[in-house]
ZATORKOL-652117 format. One line per field, with one value per residue (C-alpha): residue number from 0; residue in one letter; z negated, y, x negated. Coordinates in Angstrom, 3 decimals, always signed. Example, Ala and Ser with C-alpha at 12.3 -4.5 7.8 and 13.67 -1.06 7.14 Angstrom:
<sites>
num c(0; 1)
residu c(a; s)
zz c(-7.800; -7.140)
yy c(-4.500; -1.060)
xx c(-12.300; -13.670)
</sites>
This chain:
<sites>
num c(0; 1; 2; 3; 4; 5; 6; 7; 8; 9; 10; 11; 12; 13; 14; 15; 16; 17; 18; 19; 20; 21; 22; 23; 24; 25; 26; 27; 28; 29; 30; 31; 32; 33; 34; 35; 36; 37; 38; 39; 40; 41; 42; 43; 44; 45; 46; 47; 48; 49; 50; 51; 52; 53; 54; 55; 56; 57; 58; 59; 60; 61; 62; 63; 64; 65; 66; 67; 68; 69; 70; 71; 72; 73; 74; 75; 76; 77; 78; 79; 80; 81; 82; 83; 84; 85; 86; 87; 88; 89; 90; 91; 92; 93; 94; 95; 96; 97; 98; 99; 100; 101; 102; 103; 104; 105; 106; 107; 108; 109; 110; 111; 112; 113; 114; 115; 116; 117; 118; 119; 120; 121; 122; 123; 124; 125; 126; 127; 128; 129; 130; 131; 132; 133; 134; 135; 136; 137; 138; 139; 140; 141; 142; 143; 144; 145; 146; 147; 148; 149; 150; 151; 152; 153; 154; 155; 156; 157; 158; 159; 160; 161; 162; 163; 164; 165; 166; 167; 168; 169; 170; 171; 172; 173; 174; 175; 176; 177; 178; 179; 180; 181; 182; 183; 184; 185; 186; 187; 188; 189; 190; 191; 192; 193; 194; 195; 196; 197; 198; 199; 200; 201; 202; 203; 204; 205; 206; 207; 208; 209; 210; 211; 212; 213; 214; 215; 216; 217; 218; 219; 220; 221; 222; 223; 224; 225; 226; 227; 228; 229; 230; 231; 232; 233; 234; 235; 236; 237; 238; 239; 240; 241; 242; 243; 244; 245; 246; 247; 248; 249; 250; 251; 252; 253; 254; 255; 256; 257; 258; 259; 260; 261; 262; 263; 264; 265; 266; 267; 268; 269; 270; 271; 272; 273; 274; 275; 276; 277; 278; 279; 280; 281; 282; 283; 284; 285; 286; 287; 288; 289; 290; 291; 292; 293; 294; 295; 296; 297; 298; 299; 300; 301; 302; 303; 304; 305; 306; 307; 308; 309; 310; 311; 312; 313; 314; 315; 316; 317; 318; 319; 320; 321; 322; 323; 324; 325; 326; 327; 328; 329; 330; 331; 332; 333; 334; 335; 336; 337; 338; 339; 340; 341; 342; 343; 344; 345; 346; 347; 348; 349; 350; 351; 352; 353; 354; 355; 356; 357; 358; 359; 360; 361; 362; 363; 364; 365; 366; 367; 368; 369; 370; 371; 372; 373; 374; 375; 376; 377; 378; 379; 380; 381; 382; 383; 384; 385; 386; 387; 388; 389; 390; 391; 392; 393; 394; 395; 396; 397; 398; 399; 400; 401; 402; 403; 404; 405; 406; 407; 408; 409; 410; 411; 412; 413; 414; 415; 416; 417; 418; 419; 420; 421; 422; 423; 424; 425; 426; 427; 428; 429; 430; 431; 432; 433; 434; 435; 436; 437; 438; 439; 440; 441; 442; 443; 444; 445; 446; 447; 448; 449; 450; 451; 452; 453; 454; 455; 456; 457; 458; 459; 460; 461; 462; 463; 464; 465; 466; 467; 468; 469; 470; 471; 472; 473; 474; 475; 476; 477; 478; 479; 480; 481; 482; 483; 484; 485; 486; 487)
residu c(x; x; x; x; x; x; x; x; x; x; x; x; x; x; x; x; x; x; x; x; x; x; x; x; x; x; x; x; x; x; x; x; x; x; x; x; x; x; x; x; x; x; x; x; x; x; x; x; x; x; x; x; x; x; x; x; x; x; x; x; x; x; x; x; x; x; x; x; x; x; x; x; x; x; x; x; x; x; x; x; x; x; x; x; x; x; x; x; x; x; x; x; x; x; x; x; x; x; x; x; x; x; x; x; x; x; x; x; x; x; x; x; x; x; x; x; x; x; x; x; x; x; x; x; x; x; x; x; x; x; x; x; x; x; x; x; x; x; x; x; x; x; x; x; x; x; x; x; x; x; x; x; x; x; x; x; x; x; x; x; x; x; x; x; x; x; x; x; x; x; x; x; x; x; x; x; x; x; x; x; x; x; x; x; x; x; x; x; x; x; x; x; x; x; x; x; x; x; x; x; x; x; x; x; x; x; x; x; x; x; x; x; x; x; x; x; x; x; x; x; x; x; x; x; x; x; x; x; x; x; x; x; x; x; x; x; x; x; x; x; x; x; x; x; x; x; x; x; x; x; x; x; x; x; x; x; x; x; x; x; x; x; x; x; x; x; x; x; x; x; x; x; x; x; x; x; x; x; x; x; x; x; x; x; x; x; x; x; x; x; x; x; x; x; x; x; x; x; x; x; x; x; x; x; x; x; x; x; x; x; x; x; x; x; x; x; x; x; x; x; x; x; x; x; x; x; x; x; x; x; x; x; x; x; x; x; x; x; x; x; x; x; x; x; x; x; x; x; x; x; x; x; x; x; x; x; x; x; x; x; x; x; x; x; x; x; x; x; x; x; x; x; x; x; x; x; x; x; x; x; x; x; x; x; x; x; x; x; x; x; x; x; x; x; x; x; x; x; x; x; x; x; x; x; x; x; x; x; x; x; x; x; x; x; x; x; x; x; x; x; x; x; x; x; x; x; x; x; x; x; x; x; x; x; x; x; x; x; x; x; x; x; x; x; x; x; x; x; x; x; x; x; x; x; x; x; x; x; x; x; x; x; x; x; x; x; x; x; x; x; x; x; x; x; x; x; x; x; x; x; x; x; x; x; x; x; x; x)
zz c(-25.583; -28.112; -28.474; -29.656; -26.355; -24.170; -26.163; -25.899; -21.997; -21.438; -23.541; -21.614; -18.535; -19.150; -20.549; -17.773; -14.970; -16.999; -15.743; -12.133; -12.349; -12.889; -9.237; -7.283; -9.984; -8.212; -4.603; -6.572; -7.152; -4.051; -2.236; -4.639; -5.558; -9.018; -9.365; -8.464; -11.657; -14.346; -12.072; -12.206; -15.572; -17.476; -15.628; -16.772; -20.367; -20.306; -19.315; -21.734; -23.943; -23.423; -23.372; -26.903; -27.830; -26.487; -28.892; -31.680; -32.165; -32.211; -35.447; -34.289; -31.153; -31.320; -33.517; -30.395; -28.896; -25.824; -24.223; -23.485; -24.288; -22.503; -21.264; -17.849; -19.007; -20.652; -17.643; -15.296; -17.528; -17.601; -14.486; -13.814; -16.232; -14.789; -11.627; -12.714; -15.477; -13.239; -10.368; -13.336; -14.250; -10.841; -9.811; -12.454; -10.021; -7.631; -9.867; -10.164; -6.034; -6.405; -5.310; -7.157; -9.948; -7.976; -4.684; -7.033; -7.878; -4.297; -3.184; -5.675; -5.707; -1.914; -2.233; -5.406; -3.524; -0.164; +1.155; +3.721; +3.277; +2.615; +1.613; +2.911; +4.824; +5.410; +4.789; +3.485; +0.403; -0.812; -0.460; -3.649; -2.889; +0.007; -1.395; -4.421; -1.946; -0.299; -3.127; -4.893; -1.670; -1.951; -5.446; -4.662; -1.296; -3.388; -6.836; -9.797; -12.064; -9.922; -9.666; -14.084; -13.777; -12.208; -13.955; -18.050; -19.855; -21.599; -19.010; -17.776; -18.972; -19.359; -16.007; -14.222; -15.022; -14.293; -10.949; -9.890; -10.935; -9.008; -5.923; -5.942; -2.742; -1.649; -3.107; -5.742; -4.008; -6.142; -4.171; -7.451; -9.924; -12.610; -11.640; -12.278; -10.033; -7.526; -8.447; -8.195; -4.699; -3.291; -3.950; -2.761; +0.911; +0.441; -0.833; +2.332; +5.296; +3.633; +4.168; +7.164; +8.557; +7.673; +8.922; +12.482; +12.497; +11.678; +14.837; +16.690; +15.964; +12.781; +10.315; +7.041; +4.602; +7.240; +8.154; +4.136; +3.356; +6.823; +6.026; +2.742; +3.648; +6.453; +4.287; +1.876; +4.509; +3.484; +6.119; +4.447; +6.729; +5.379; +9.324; +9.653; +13.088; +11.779; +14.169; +16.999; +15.976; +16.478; +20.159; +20.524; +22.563; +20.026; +17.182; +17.931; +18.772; +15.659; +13.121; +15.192; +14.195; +10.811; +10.088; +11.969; +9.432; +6.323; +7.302; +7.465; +3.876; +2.027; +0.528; +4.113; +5.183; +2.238; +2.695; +6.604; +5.246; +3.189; +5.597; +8.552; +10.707; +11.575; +13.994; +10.983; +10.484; +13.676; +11.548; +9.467; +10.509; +9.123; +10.985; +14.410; +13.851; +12.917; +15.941; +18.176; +16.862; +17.739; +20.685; +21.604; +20.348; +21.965; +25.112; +25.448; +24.326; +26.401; +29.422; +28.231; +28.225; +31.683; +32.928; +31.294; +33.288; +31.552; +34.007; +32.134; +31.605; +29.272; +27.395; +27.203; +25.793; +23.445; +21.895; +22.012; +19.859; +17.591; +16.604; +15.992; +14.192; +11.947; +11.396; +11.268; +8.623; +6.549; +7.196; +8.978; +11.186; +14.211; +17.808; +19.482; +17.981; +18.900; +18.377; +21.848; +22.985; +24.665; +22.855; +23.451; +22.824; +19.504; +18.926; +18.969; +17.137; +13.921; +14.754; +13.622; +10.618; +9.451; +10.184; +7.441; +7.350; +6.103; +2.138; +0.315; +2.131; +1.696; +3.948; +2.745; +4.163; +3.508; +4.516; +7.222; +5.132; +3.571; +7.385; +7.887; +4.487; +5.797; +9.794; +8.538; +6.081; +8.551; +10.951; +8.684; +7.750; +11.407; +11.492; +7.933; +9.917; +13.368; +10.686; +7.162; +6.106; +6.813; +5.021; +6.068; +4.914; +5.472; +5.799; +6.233; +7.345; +6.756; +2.776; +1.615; +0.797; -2.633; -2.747; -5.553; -3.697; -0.676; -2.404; -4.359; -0.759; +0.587; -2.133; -2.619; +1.581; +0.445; -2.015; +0.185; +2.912; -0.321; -1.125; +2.144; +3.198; +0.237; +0.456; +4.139; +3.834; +0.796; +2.428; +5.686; +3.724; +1.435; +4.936; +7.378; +9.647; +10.274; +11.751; +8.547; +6.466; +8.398; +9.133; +6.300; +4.114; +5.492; +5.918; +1.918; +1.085; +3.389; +2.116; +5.783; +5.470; +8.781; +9.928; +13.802; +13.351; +13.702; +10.104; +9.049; +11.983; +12.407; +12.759; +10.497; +6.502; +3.357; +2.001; +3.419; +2.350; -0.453; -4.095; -3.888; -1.622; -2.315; -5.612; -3.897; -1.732; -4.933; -6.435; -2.912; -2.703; -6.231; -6.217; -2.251; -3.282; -5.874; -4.146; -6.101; -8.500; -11.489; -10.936; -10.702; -13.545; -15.728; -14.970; -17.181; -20.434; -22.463; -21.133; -23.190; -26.318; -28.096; -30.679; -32.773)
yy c(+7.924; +7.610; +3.605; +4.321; +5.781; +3.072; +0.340; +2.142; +3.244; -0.656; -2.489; -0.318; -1.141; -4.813; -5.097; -3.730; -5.880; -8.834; -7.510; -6.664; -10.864; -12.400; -11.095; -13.952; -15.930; -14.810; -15.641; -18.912; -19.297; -18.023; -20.818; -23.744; -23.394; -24.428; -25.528; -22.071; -20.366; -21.767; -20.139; -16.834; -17.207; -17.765; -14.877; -12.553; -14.523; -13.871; -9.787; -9.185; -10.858; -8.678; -5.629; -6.527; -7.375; -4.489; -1.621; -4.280; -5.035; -1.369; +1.141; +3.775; +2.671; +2.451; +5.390; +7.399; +8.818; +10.200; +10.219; +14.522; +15.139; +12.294; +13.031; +12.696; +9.878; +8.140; +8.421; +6.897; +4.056; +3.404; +3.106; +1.177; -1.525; -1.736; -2.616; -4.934; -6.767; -6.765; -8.602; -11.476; -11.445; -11.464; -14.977; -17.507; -17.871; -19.020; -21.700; -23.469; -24.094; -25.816; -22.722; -22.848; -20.047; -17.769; -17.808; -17.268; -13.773; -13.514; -13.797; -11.536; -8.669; -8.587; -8.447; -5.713; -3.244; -3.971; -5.264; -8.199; -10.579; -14.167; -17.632; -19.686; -22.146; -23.714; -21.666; -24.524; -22.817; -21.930; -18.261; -17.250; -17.240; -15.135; -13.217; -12.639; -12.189; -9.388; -7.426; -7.257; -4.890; -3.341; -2.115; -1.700; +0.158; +3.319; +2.435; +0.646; +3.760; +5.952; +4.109; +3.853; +7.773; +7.763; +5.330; +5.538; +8.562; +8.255; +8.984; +11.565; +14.429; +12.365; +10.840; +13.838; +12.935; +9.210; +10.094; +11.982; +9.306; +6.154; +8.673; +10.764; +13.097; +16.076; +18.164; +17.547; +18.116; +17.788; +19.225; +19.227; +21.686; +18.236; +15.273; +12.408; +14.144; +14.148; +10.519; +9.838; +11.330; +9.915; +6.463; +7.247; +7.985; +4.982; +3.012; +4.476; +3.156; -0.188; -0.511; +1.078; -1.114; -4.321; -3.120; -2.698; -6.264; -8.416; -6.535; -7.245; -11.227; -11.913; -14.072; -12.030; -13.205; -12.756; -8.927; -8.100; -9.614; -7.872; -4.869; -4.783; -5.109; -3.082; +0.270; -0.611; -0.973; -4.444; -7.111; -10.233; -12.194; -15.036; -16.547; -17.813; -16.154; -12.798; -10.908; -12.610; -15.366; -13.950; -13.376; -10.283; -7.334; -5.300; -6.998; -5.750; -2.511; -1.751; -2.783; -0.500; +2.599; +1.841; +1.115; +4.713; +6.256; +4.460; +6.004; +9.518; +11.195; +10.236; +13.961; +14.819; +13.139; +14.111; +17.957; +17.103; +15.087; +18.342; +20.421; +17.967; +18.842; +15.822; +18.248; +20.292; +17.441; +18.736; +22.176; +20.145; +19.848; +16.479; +14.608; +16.398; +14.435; +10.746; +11.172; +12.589; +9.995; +6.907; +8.412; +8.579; +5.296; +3.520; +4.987; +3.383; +0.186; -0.098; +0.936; -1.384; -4.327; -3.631; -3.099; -6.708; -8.348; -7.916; -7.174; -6.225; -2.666; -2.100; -5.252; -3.836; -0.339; -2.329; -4.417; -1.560; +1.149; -1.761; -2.862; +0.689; +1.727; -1.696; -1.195; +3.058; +2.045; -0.557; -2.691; -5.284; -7.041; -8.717; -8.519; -10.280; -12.392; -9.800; -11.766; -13.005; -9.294; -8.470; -7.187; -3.433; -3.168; -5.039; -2.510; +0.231; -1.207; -1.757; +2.237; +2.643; +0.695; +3.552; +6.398; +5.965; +7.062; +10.587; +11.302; +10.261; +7.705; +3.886; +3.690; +2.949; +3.891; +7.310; +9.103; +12.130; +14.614; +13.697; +13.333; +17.060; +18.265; +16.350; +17.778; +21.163; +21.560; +19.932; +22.526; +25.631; +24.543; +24.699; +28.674; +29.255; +27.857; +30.456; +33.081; +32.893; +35.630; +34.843; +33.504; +30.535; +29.207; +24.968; +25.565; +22.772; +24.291; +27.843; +26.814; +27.699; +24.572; +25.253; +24.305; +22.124; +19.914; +19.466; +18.924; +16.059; +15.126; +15.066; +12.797; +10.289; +9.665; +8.871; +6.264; +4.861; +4.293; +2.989; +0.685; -0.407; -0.587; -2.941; -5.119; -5.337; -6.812; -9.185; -10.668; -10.670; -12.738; -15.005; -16.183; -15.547; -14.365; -10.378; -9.519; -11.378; -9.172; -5.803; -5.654; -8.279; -5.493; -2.286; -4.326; -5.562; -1.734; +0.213; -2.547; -3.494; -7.753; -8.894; -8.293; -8.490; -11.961; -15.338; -16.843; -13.888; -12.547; -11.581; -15.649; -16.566; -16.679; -15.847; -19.882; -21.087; -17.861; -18.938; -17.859; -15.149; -13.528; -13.900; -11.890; -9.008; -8.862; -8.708; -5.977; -4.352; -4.210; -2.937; +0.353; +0.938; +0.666; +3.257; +4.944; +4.471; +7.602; +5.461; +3.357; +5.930; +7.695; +4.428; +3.731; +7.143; +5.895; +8.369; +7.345; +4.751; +6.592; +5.350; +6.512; +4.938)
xx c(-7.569; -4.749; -4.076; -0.352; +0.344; -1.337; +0.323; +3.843; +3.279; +2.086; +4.797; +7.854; +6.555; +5.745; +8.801; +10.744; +8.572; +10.321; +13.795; +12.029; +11.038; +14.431; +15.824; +14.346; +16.021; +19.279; +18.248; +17.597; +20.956; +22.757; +20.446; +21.047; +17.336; +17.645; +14.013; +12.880; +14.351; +11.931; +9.139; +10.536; +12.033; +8.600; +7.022; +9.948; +8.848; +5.475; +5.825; +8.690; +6.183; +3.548; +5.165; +6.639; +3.053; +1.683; +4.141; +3.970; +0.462; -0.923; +0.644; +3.026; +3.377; +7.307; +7.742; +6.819; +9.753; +8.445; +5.300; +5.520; +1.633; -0.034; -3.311; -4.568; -7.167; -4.717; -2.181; -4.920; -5.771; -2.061; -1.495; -4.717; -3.574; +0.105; -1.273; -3.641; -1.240; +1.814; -0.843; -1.740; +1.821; +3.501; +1.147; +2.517; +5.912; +3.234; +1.271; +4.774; +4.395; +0.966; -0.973; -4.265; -4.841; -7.408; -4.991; -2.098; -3.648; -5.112; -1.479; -0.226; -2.370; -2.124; +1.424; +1.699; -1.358; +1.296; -2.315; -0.413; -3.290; -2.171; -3.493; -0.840; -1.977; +2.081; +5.389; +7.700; +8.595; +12.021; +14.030; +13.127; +9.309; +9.511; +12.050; +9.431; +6.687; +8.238; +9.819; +6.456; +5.173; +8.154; +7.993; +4.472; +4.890; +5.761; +4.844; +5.757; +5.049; +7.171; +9.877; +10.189; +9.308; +12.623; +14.887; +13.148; +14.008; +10.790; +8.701; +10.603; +8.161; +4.796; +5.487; +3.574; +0.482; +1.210; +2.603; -0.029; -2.333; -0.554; -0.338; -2.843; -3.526; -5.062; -2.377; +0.199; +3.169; +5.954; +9.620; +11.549; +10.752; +10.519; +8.712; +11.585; +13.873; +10.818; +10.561; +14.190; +14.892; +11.846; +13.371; +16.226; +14.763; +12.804; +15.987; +18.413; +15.271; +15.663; +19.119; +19.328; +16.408; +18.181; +21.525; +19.610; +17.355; +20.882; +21.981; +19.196; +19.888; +17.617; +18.647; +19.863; +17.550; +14.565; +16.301; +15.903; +11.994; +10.957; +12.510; +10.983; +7.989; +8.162; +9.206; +6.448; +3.752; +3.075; +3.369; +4.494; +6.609; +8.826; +8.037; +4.583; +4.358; +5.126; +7.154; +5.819; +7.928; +11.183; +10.440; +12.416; +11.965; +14.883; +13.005; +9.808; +10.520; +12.811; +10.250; +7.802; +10.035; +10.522; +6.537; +6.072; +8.601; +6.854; +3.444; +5.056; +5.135; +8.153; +8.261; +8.554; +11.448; +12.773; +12.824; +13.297; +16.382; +17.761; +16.835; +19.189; +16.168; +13.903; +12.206; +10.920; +8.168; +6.487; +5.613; +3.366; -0.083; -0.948; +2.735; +1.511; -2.257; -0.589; +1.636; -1.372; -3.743; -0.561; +0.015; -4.004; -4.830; -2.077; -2.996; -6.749; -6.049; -2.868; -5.323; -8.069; -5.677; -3.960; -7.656; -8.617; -5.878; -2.848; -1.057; +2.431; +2.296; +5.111; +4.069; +0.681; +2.517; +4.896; +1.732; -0.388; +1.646; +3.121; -0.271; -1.813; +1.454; +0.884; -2.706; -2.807; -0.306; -1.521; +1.728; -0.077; +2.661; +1.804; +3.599; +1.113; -2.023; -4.952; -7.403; -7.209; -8.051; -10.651; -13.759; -12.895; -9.657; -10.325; -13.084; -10.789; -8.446; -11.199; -11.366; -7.908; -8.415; -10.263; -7.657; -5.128; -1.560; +0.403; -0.371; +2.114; +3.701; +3.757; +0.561; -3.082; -6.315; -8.205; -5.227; -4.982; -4.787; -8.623; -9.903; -8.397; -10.120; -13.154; -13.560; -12.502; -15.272; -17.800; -16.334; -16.460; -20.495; -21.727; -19.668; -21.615; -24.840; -24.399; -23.329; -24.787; -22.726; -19.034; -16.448; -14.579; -11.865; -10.253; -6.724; -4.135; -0.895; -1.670; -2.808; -5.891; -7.753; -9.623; -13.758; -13.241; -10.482; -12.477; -15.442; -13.705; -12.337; -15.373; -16.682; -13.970; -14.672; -18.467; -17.690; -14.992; -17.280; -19.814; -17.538; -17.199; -20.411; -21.377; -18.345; -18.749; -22.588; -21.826; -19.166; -20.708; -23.595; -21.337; -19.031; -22.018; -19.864; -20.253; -16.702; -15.163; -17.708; -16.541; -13.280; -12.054; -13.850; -11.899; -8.871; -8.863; -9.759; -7.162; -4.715; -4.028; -4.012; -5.220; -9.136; -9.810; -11.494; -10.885; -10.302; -8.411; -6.521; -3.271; -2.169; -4.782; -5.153; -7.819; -7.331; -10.567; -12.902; -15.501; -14.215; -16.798; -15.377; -11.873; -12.759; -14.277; -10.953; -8.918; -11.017; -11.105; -7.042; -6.619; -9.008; -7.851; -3.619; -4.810; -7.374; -10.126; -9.454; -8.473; -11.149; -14.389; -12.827; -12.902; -16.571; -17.574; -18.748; -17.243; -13.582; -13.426; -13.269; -10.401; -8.178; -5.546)
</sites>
């Protein structure tokens, strides 16, 4: 890895997270919060700092002019060390409010990886926090790295690599023929669902300031809430039920929409293979636990219905709202709501998880072994909407599943060990992975928080949120010893 361009890649985008850190600075104002600008205003400091550290410190780091011939290694460690610095970066607003350091970055991380997860033990903080708390999962919802691919000229070329490497998928799927007009339009979806969310929750009776943190953290998958009840707390039937649409449309992939957009065709997202599972899988999910709670005595069928698809829309998705605290579920309809933890949204969307698209990869090759068993001879081929998928993709599918569930699996029993307490150890462990904030537990359900979890623990949640927002990838590929061959 060339050091010049890590230093250069790392100071621009340091540099512009310092603009990014100054907006709350303006909800500051408009509030007549005046002792929530120095917060705000040192972070923006600090990462303007850095970045001028970063292309200072390290020879010919500025004299680059573009980044045209950056290398895939050094586009992964990139975008690893974005996430991570803007995380450190994006807590110091929250040290000013007497959060201590480690739930500072708790806080922050889960907001950046759009994770939901939250310390707070009391919400009487000022606009500008929540309004910081929620933009972070919105910039994070579809990535930092993409959104400078779209807006800095030079990243315009090199940005390929690095946006590939903050989304990465089964398939690249780029729908421009270059990557920042990809980049560019994609925001622009993600931009218009915003606005068009927050026009509908002001007309449904929310307050404004409430309409824009839920809505950006609904597009983003994320979850925060600047009410402590989450949506529950509104108490509204239009409420409910509009957040519930737009979480469905940020777990469908934003390319997607996009060419469904174009094409003035929303029908056209039925021709794609993955779109017809996530709605199957909703639709199927919904269905049993609705039944399981009318059959347990809740009695209100289309309450059961509303819950039911709101909560497997929130989890399938990673967003993480609440309509109803399910903790007070009974034990099978909880159960199959930890199933759904596990199912993941569309690739390329704001969702987390595994994603649909690997589970496709995965039962297709499982499928096309058992045909190779019966008949030795024939050739099968996984397909995924009439593409041929090649060996080498869904073998690295198959293996990024394995050390998902790894991951999991070892998470899940430390935890489960530090907190004594197994359902904080399981589901706190695929909910901090699929960056999905609430586990189907007491402590750290959906009305619950992370504040009283042992410092242990709280760390493997923070390492758990990072590799899951970026899927690992970045991660594995930074364990190899001979990645970290550097270069000046």
């Amino acid at each position: 890895m060339r050091l010049n361009y890590l230093a250069n890649a790392l100071g621009l985008t340091m540099m512009y997270v310092g603009l990014v850190l100054l907006t709350p600075v303006i909800v500051a104002l408009i509030y007549g919060e005046y002792n929530s600008i120095i917060p705000f205003l040192t972070a923006s400091i600090v990462s303007a700092g850095l970045g001028f550290l970063f292309r200072k410190s390290v020879p010919n780091a500025t004299t680059l002019e573009n980044l045209n011939d950056i290398k895939k290694g050094e586009a992964l460690f990139i975008v690893a060390m974005s996430w991570i610095i803007f995380s450190i970066v994006g807590a110091i607003p929250y040290l000013f409010y007497g959060i201590q350091p480690l739930n500072a970055l708790f806080e922050s991380v889960s907001g950046i990886t759009t994770t939901g997860a939250t310390i707070l033990t009391h919400f009487d903080y000022p606009h500008a926090f929540f309004f910081w708390r929620s933009l972070t999962q919105w910039l994070g919802g579809l990535g930092i790295i993409v959104l400078f691919i779209a807006i800095l000229p030079q990243f315009a070329v090199a940005g390929r690599q690095m946006f590939f490497a903050e989304t990465p998928g089964p398939n690249e799927d780029k729908f421009t023929p270059r990557i920042r007009n990809t980049a560019s339009a994609l925001w622009k979806v993600y931009l218009a669902f915003t606005i068009i969310e927050v026009a509908f929750l002001i007309w449904a009776g929310m307050p404004s300031f409430d309409a824009v943190c839920n809505s950006l953290s609904t597009l983003s998958a994320g979850g925060f809430s600047p009410h402590a009840q989450s949506i529950i707390g509104y108490n509204s039937d239009k409420i409910t039920w509009i957040v519930f649409a737009f979480m469905f449309i940020a777990g469908v992939s934003f390319n997607l929409q996009y060419k469904a957009i174009v094409q003035k065709n929303p029908f056209s997202l039925f021709k794609n293979e993955e779109f017809r599972v996530y709605f199957g899988l909703v639709l199927l999910m919904s269905s049993l636990i609705a039944i399981s709670l009318f059959l347990n005595h809740h009695t209100d069928t289309v309450e059961n219905i509303r819950n039911a698809l709101f909560q497997v829309v929130s989890i399938t998705t990673s967003s993480g709202f609440a309509s109803v605290d399910f903790e007070k579920w009974n034990y099978t309809s909880k159960l199959l709501l930890f199933v759904v933890m596990f199912m993941g949204a569309c690739a390329s969307s704001a969702g987390g998880g595994i994603k649909l698209a690997r589970w496709l990869v995965v039962f297709k090759s499982m499928k096309s072994e058992i045909v190779k068993i019966l008949h030795p001879n024939a050739i099968v081929n996984i397909k995924i909407d009439g593409k041929t998928v090649q060996p080498e993709t869904a073998r690295q599918i198959i293996v990024f599943v394995f050390f998902y569930f790894l991951i999991f699996g070892i998470t899940a029993v430390l935890i489960s060990i530090i907190e004594q307490n197994s359902a904080v150890g399981l589901t706190g462990a695929i909910s901090s992975l699929g960056n999905i904030g609430p586990g189907v537990a007491t402590t750290t359900g959906p009305l619950g928080n992370y504040d009283s979890l042992h410092t242990t623990s709280k760390i493997i949640f923070i390492i758990n949120m990072l590799v899951g927002r970026l899927e690992l990838i970045p991660f594995m590929v930074m364990m190899q010893r001979d990645f970290w061959s550097l270069k000046d």
